[in-house]
SEKOLDO-870911 format. One record per residue (C-alpha): residue number from 1; residue in one letter; x, y, z. Coordinates in nm, 2 decimals. Example, Ala and Ser with C-alpha at 12.3 -4.5 7.8 and 13.67 -1.06 7.14 Angstrom:
2
SITE mipa pami      u      v      w
SITE    1    A   1.23  -0.45   0.78
SITE    2    S   1.37  -0.11   0.71
//
This chain:
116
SITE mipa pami      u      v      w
SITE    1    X   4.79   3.69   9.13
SITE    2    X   4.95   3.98   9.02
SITE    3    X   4.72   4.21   9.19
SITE    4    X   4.79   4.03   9.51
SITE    5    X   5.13   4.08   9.50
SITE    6    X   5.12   4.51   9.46
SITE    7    X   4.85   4.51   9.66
SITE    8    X   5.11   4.32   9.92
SITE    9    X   5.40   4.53   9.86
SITE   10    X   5.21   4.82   9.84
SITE   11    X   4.97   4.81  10.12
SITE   12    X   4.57   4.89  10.06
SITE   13    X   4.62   5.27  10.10
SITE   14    X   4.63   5.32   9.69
SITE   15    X   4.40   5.39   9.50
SITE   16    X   4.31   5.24   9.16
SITE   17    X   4.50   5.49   9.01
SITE   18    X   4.76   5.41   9.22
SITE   19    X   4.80   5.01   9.20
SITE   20    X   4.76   5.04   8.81
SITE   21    X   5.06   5.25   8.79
SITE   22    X   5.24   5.02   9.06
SITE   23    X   5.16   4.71   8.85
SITE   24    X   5.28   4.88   8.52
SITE   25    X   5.60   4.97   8.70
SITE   26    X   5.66   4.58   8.82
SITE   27    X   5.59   4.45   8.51
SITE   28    X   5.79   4.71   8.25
SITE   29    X   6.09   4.64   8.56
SITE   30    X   6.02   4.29   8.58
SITE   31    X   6.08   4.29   8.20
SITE   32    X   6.39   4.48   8.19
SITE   33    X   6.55   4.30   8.43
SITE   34    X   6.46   3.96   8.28
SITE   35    X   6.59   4.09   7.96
SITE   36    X   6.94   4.20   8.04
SITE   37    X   7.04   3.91   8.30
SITE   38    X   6.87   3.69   7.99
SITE   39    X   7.13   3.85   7.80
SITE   40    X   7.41   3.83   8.06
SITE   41    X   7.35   3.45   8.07
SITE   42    X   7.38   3.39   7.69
SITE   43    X   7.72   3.60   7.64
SITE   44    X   7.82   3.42   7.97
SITE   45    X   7.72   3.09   7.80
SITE   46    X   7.90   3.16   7.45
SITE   47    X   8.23   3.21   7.60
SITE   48    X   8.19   2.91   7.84
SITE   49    X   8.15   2.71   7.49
SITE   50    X   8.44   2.90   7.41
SITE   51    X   8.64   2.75   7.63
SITE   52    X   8.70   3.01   7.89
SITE   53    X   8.71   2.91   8.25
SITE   54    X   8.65   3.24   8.38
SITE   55    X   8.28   3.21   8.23
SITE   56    X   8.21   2.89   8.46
SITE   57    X   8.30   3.07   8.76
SITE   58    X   8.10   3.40   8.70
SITE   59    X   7.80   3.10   8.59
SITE   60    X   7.84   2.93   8.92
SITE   61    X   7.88   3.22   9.14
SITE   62    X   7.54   3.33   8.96
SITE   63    X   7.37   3.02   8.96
SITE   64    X   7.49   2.99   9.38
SITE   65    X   7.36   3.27   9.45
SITE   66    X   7.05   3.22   9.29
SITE   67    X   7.01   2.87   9.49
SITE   68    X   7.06   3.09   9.77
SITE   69    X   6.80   3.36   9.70
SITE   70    X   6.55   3.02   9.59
SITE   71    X   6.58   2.88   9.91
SITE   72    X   6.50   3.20  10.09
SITE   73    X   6.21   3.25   9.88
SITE   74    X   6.08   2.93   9.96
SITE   75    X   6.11   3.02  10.36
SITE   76    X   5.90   3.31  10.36
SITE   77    X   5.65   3.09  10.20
SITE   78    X   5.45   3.43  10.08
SITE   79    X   5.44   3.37   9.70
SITE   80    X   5.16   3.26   9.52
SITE   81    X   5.14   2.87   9.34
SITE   82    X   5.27   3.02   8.99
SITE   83    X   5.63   3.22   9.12
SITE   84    X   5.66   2.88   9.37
SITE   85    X   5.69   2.62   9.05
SITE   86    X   5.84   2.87   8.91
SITE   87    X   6.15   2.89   9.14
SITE   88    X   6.13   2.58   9.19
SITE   89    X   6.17   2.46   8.82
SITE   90    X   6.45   2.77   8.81
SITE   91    X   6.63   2.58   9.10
SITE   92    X   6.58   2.25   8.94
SITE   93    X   6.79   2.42   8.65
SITE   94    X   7.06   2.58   8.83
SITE   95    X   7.14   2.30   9.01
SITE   96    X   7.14   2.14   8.67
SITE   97    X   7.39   2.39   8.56
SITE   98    X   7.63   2.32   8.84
SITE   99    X   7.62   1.99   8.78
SITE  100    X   7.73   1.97   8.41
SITE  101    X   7.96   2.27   8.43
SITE  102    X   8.18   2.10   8.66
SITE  103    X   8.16   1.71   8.53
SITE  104    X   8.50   1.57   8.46
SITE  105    X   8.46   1.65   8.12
SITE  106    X   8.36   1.98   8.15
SITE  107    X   8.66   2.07   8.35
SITE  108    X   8.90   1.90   8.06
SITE  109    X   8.77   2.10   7.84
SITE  110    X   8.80   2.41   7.97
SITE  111    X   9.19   2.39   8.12
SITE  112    X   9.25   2.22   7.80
SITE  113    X   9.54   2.36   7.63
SITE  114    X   9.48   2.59   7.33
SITE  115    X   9.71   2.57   7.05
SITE  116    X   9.82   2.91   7.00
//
């Protein structure tokens, strides 16, 4: 599956050389990227257990957007079976997200008052 996908991106004008080199490059970028917007979620997840509003709206604006980029990844319909459960169980969780971040408890608890 992965092969089809540099060889789509890329085009069939590499050569083994070539696609090797572009499939190393997804994969060690693919793995980066995972890894700090893994880490971006945790610190954002710590202070929303903190208690800090601010988090919840940096989590939602990041978990709307990623609805949004979902959805149009579902449209083009070019993705093989694995990345299509796989956004789908990632929308499944965002949507989660929302849902529990901004429950009437969730929003008493965050704009409760702190006792300085």
């Amino acid at each position: 599956q992965l092969d089809e996908l540099v060889e789509g991106s890329a085009g069939s004008d590499l050569s083994g050389a070539e696609l090797d080199a572009a499939r190393t490059g997804g994969i060690v970028g693919a793995v980066i990227g995972f890894l700090i917007f893994g880490v971006l979620w945790v610190v954002l997840a710590v202070f929303l257990r903190k208690g800090a509003n601010w988090a919840r709206i940096v989590l939602t604006v990041l978990a709307v957007l990623g609805l949004a980029l979902g959805v149009l990844g579902l449209l083009t319909g070019s993705q093989p079976a694995t990345l299509l459960i796989l956004g789908l169980v990632t929308m499944a969780l965002y949507v989660a997200l929302l849902v529990f971040m901004w429950r009437k408890e969730s929003t008493a608890y965050l704009t409760a008052p702190t006792g300085y």
